[in-house]
PAMAR-614809 format. One record per residue (C-alpha): residue in three letters; x, y, z. Coordinates in nm, 4 decimals. Layout:
N
{sero=ALA | px=X | py=Y | pz=Z}
...
This chain:
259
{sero=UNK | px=12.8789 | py=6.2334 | pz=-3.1647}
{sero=UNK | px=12.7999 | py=5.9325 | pz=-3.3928}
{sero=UNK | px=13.0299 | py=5.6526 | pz=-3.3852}
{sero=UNK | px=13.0284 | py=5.5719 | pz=-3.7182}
{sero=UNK | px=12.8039 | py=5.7814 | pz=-3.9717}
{sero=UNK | px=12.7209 | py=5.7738 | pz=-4.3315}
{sero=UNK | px=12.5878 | py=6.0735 | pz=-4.5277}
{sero=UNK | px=12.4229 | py=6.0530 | pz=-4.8316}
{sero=UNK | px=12.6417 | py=5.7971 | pz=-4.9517}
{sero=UNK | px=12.6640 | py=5.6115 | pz=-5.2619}
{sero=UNK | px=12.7891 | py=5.2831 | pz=-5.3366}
{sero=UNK | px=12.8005 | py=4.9372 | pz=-5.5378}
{sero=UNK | px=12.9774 | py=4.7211 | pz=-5.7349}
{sero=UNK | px=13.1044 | py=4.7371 | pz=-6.0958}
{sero=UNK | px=12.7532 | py=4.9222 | pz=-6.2254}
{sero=UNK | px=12.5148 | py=4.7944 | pz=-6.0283}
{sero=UNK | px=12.4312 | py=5.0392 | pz=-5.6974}
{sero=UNK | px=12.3797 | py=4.8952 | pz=-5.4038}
{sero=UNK | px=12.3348 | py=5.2102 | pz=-5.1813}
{sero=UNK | px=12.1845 | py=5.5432 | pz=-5.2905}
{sero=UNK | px=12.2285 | py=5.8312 | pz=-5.0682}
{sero=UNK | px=12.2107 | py=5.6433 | pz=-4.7778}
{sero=UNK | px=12.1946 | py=5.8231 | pz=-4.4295}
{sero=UNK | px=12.3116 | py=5.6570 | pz=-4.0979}
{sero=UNK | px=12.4252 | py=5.6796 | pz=-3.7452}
{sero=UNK | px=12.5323 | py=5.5122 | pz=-3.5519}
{sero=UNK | px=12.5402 | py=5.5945 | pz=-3.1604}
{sero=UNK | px=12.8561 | py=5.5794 | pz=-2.9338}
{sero=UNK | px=12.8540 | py=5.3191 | pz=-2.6393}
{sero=UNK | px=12.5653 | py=5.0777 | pz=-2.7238}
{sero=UNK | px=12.5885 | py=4.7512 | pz=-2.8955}
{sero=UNK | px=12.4260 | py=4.7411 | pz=-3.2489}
{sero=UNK | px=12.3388 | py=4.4814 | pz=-3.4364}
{sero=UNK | px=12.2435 | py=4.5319 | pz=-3.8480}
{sero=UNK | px=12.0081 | py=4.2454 | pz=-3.9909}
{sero=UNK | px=11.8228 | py=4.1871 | pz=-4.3072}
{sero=UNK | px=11.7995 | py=3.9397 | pz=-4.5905}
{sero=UNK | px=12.1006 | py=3.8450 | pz=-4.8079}
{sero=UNK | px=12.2144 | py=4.0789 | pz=-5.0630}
{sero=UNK | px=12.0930 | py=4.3394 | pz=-4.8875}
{sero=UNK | px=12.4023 | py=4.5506 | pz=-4.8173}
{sero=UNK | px=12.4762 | py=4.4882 | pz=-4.4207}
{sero=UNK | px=12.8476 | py=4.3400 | pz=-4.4722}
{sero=UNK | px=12.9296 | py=4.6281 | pz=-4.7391}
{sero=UNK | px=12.8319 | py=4.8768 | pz=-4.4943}
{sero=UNK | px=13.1225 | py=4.7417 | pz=-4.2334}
{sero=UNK | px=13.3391 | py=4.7392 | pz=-4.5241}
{sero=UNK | px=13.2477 | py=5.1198 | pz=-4.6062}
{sero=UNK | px=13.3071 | py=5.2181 | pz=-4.2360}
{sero=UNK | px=13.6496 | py=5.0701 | pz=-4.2144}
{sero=UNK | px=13.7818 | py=5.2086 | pz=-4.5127}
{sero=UNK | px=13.7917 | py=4.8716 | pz=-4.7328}
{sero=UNK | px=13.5830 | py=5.0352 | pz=-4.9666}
{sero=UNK | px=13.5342 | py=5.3825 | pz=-5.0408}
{sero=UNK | px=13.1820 | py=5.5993 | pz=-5.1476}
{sero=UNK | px=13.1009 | py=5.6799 | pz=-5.5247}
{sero=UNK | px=12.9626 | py=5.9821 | pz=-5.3433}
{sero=UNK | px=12.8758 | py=6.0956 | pz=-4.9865}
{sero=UNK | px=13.1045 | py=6.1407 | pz=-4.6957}
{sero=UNK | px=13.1962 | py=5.8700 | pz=-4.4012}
{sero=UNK | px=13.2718 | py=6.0087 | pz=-4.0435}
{sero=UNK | px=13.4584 | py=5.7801 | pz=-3.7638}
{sero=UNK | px=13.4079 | py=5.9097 | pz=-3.4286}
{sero=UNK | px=13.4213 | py=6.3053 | pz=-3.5841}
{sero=UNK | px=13.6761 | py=6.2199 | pz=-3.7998}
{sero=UNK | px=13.6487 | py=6.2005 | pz=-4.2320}
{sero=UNK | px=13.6991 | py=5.8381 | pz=-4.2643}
{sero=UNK | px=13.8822 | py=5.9304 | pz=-4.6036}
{sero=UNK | px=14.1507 | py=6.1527 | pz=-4.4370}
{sero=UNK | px=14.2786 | py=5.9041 | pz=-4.2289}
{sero=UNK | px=14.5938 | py=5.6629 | pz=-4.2749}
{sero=UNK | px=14.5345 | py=5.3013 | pz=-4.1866}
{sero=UNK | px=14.7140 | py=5.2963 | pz=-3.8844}
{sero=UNK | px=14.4871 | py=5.6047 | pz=-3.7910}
{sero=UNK | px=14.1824 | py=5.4701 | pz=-3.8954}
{sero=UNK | px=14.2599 | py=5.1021 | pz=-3.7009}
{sero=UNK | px=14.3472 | py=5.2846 | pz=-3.3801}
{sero=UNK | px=13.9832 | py=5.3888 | pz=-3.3705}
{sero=UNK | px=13.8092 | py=5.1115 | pz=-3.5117}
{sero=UNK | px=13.8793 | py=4.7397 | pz=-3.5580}
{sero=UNK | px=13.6884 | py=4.4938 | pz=-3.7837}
{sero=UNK | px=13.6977 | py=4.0947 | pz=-3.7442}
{sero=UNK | px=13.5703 | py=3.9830 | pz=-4.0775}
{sero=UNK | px=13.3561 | py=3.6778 | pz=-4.1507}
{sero=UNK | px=13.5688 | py=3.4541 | pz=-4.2822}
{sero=UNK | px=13.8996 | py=3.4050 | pz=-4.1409}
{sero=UNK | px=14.1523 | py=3.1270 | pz=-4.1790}
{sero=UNK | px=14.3022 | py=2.9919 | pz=-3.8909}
{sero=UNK | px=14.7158 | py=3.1207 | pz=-3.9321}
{sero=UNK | px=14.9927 | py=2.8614 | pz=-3.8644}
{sero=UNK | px=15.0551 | py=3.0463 | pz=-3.5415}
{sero=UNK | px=14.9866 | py=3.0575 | pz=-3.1504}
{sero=UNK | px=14.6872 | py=3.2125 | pz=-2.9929}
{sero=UNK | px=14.8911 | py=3.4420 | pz=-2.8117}
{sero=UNK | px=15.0821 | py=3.5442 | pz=-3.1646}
{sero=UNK | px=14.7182 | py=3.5552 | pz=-3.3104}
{sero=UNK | px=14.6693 | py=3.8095 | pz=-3.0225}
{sero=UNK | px=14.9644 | py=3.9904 | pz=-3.0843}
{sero=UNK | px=14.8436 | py=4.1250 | pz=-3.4012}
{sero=UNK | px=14.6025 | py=4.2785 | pz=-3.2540}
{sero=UNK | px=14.9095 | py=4.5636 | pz=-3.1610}
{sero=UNK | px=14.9662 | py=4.6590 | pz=-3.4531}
{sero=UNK | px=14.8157 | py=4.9760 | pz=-3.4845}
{sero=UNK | px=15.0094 | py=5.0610 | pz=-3.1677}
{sero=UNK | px=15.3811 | py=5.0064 | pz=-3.2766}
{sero=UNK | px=15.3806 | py=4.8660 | pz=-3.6543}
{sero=UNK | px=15.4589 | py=4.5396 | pz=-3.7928}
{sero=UNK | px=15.8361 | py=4.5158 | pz=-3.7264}
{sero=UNK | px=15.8599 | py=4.6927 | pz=-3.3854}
{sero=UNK | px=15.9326 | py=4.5098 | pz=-3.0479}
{sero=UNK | px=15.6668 | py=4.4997 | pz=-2.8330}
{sero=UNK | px=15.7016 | py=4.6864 | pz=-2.5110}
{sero=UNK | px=15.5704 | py=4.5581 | pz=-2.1644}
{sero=UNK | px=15.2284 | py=4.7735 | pz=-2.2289}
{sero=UNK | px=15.1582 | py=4.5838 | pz=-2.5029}
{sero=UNK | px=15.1825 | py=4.2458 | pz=-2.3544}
{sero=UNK | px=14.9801 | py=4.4159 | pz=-2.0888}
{sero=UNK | px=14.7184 | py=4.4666 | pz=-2.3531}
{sero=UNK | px=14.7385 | py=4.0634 | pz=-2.4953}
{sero=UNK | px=14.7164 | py=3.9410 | pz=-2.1581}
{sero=UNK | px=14.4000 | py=4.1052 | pz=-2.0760}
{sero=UNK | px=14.2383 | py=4.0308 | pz=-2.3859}
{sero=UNK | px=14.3216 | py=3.6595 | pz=-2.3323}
{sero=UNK | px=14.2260 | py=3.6510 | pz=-2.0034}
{sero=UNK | px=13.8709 | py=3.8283 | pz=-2.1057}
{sero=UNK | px=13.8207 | py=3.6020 | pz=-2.3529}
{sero=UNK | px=13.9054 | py=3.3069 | pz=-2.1332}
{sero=UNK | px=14.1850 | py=3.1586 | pz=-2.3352}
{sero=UNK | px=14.4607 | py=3.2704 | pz=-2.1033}
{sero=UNK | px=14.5360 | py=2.8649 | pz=-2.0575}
{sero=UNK | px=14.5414 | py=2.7832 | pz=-2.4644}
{sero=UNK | px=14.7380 | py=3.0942 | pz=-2.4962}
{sero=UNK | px=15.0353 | py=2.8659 | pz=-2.6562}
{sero=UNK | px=14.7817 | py=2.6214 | pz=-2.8512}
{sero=UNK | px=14.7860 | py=2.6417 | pz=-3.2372}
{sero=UNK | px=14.4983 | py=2.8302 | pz=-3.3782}
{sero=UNK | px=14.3943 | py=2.5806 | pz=-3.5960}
{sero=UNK | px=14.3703 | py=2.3181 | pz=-3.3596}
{sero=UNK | px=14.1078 | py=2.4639 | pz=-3.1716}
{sero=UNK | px=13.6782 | py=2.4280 | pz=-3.1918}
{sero=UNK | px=13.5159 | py=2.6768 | pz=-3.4028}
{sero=UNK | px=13.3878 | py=2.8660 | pz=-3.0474}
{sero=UNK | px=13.7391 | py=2.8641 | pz=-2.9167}
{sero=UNK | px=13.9110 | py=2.9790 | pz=-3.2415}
{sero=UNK | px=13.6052 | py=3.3033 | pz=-3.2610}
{sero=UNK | px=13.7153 | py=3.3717 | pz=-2.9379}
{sero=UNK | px=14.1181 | py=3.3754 | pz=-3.0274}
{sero=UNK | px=14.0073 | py=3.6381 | pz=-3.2831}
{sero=UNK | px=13.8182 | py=3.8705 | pz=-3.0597}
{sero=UNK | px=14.0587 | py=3.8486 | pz=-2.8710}
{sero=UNK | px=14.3189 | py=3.9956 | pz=-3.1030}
{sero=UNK | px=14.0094 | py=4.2997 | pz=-3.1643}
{sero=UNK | px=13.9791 | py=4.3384 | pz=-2.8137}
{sero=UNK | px=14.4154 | py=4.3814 | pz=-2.7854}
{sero=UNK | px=14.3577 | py=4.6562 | pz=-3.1001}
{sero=UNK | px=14.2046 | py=4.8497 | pz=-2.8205}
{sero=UNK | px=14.0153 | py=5.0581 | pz=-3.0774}
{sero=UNK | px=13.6971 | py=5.2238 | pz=-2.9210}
{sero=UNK | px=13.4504 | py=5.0709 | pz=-3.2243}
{sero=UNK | px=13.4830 | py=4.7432 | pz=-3.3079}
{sero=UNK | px=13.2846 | py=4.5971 | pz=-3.6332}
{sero=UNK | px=13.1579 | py=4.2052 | pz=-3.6866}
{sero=UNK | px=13.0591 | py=4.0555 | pz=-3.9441}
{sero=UNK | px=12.8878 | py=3.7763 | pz=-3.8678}
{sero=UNK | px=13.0324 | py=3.6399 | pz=-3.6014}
{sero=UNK | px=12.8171 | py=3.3495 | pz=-3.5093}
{sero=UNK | px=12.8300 | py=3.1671 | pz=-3.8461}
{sero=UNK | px=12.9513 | py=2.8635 | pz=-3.8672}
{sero=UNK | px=12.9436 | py=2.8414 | pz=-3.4556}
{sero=UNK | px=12.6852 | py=2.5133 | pz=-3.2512}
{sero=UNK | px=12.4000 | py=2.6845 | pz=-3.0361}
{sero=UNK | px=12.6576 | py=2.7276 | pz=-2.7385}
{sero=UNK | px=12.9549 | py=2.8648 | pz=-2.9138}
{sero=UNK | px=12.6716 | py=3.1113 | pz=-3.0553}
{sero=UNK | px=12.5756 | py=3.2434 | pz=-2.6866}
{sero=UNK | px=12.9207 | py=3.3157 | pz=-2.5899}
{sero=UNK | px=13.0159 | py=3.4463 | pz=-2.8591}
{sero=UNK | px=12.7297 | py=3.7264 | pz=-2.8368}
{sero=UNK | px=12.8018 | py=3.7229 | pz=-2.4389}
{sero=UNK | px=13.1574 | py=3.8213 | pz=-2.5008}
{sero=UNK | px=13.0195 | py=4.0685 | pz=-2.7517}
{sero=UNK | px=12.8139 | py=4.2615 | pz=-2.5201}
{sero=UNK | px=13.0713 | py=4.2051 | pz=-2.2475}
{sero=UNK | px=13.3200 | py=4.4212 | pz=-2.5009}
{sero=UNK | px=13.0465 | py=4.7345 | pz=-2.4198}
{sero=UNK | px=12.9895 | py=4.6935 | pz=-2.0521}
{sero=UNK | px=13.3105 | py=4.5909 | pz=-1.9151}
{sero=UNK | px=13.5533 | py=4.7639 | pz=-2.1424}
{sero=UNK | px=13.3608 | py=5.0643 | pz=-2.2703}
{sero=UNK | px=13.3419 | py=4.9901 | pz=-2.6669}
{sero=UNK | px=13.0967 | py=5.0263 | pz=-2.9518}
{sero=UNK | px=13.0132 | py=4.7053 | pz=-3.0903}
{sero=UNK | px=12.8787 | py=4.7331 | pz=-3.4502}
{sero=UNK | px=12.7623 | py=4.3969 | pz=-3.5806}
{sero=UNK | px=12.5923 | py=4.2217 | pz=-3.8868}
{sero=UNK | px=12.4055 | py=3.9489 | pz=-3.7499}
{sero=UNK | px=12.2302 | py=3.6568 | pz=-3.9246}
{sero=UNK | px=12.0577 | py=3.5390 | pz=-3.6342}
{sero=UNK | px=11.7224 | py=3.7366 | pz=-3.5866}
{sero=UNK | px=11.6843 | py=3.5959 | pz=-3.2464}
{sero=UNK | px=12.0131 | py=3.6782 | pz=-3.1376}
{sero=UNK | px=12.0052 | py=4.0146 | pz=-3.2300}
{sero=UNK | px=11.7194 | py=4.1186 | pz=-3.0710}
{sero=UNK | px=11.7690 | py=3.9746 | pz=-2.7716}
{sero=UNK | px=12.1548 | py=4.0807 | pz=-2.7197}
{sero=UNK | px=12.1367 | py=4.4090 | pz=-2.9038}
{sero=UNK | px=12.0771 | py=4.8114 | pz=-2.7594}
{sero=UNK | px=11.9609 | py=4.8942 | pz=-3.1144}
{sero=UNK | px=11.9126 | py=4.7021 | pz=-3.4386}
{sero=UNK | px=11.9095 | py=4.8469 | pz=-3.8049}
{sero=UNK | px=11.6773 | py=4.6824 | pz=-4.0238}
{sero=UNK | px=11.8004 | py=4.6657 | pz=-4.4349}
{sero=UNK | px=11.6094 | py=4.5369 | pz=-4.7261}
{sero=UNK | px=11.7415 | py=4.6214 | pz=-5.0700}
{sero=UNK | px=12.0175 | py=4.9253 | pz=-4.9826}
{sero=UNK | px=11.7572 | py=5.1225 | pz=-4.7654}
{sero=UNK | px=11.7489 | py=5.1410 | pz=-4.3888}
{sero=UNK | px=11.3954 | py=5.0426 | pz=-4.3791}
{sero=UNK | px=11.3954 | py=5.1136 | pz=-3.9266}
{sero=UNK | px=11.6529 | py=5.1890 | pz=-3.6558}
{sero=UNK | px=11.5918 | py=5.1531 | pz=-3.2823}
{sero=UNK | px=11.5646 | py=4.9850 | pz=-3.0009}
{sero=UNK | px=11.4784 | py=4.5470 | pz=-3.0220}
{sero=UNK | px=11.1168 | py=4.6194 | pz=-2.9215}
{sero=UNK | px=11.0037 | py=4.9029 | pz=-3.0635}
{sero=UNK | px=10.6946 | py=4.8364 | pz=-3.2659}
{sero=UNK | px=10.8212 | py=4.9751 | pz=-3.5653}
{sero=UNK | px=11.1756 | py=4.7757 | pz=-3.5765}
{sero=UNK | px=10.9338 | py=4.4491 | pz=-3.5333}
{sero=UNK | px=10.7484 | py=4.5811 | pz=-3.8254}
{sero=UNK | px=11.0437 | py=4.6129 | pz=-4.0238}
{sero=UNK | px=11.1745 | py=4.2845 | pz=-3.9441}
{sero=UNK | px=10.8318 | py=4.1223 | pz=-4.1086}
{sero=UNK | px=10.8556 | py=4.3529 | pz=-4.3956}
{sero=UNK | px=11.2742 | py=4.2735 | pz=-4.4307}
{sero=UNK | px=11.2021 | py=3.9069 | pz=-4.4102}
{sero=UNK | px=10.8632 | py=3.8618 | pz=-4.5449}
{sero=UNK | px=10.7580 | py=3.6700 | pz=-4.2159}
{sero=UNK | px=10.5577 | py=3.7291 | pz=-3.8791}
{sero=UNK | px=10.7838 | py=3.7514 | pz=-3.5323}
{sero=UNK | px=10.6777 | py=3.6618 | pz=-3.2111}
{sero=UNK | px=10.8210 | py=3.6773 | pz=-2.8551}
{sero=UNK | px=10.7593 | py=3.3521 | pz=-2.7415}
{sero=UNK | px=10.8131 | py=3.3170 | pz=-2.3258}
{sero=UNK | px=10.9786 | py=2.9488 | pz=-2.1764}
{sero=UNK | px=11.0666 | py=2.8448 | pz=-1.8507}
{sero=UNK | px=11.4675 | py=2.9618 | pz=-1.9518}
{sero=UNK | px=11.3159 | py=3.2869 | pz=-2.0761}
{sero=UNK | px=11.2163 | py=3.4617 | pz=-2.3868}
{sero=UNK | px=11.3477 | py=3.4096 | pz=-2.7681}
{sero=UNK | px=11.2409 | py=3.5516 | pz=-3.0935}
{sero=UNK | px=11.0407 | py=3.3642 | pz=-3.3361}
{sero=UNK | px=11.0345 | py=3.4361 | pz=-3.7273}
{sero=UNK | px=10.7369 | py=3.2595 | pz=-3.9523}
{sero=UNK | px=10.7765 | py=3.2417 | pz=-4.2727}
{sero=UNK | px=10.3829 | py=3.3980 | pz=-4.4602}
{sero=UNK | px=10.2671 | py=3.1440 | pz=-4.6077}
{sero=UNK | px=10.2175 | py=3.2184 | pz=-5.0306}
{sero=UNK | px=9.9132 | py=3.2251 | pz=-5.1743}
């Protein structure tokens, strides 16, 4: 069963299409990362899957179930989505956390002792466990991504979605970040769906990337398949090569020079 799968859907904005019966699944229990140039539909395709935008036509399935048949609280107990942009709320870390349970008991309920269970593990994964009563906003961008995982991680959904999650974020806030990410599948069991900007850091911390250009899945597979590499070029109009250091191997993109 697909974690998250489109069929033959539809979709834009106002008139213009941006998908036209687009087909794609997504497997259960690997970390996936979607990349491609801008415009090219990878954010709207998170959006799709967690039900902040609906089809023109074509059917959405979340672990079995018809995304469109499903209440929010039903649909955010199986999947949680940490957008890109996110202000940082007047509030705690460990209240920033606690949203995370909402699904679980609603917004006005008390919170029983399983639920601070849940916040204190996801603080502690995320290493924060020690700013748990710092302000949001008054920590580094690295810290304050990590706050917000956190609160996906205390969801406790079995997908979680990112969208972008490294923007913004120095070199080393970048590496945790995807570190944690990939720590969410081995150590705790989810799918991690993500739209990443990066090209380097996709291939290198991903089980599978999806390649866009233009609304179409132009290849789907694993980071070194010869045919996701090709569609990488293609996507990005540039050559890629695996270039080997004494720290280990990275991705790099060159831009074709125009004639």
């Amino acid at each position: 069963m697909a974690s998250v799968q489109l069929s033959d859907v539809s979709f834009g904005y106002g008139e213009r299409a941006l998908f036209c019966g687009l087909d794609l699944e997504l497997a259960q229990g690997k970390v996936t990362s979607i990349i491609g140039p801008n415009g090219c539909g990878k954010s709207s395709l998170l959006k799709l899957a967690s039900g902040i935008c609906k089809p023109w036509e074509g059917s959405i399935r979340v672990l079995g179930h018809d995304a469109s048949a499903l209440s929010s609280k039903e649909r955010a107990r199986l999947l949680s989505l940490l957008a890109q942009e996110h202000a940082a709320p007047p509030m705690s870390v460990r209240r920033l956390v606690e949203c995370g349970r909402f699904p679980h008991h609603g917004m006005f309920a008390t919170m029983d002792a399983a639920d601070y269970e849940a916040v204190d593990r996801a603080l502690a994964t995320c290493g924060l466990a020690e700013l748990a009563e710092h302000p949001v906003a008054e920590l580094s961008g690295g810290q304050r991504q990590r706050a917000f995982i956190a609160m996906v991680l205390a969801q406790d959904a079995p997908v979680v979605l990112f969208d972008e999650p490294t923007s913004f974020l120095d070199v080393s806030a970048c590496y945790e970040v995807m570190e944690l990410m990939r720590s969410l599948k081995e150590e705790h069991g989810k799918t991690v769906i993500a739209v990443i900007h990066d090209i380097n850091l996709a291939l290198k911390y991903s089980d599978e990337v999806c390649v866009m250009r233009a609304g179409k899945l132009l290849a789907q597979g694993a980071p070194r398949e010869a045919e996701v590499l090709a569609a990488v070029e293609d996507a990005f109009d540039a050559r890629i090569e695996l270039l080997h250091g004494e720290l280990g191997s990275s991705y790099a993109l060159w831009r074709r020079t125009k004639r």
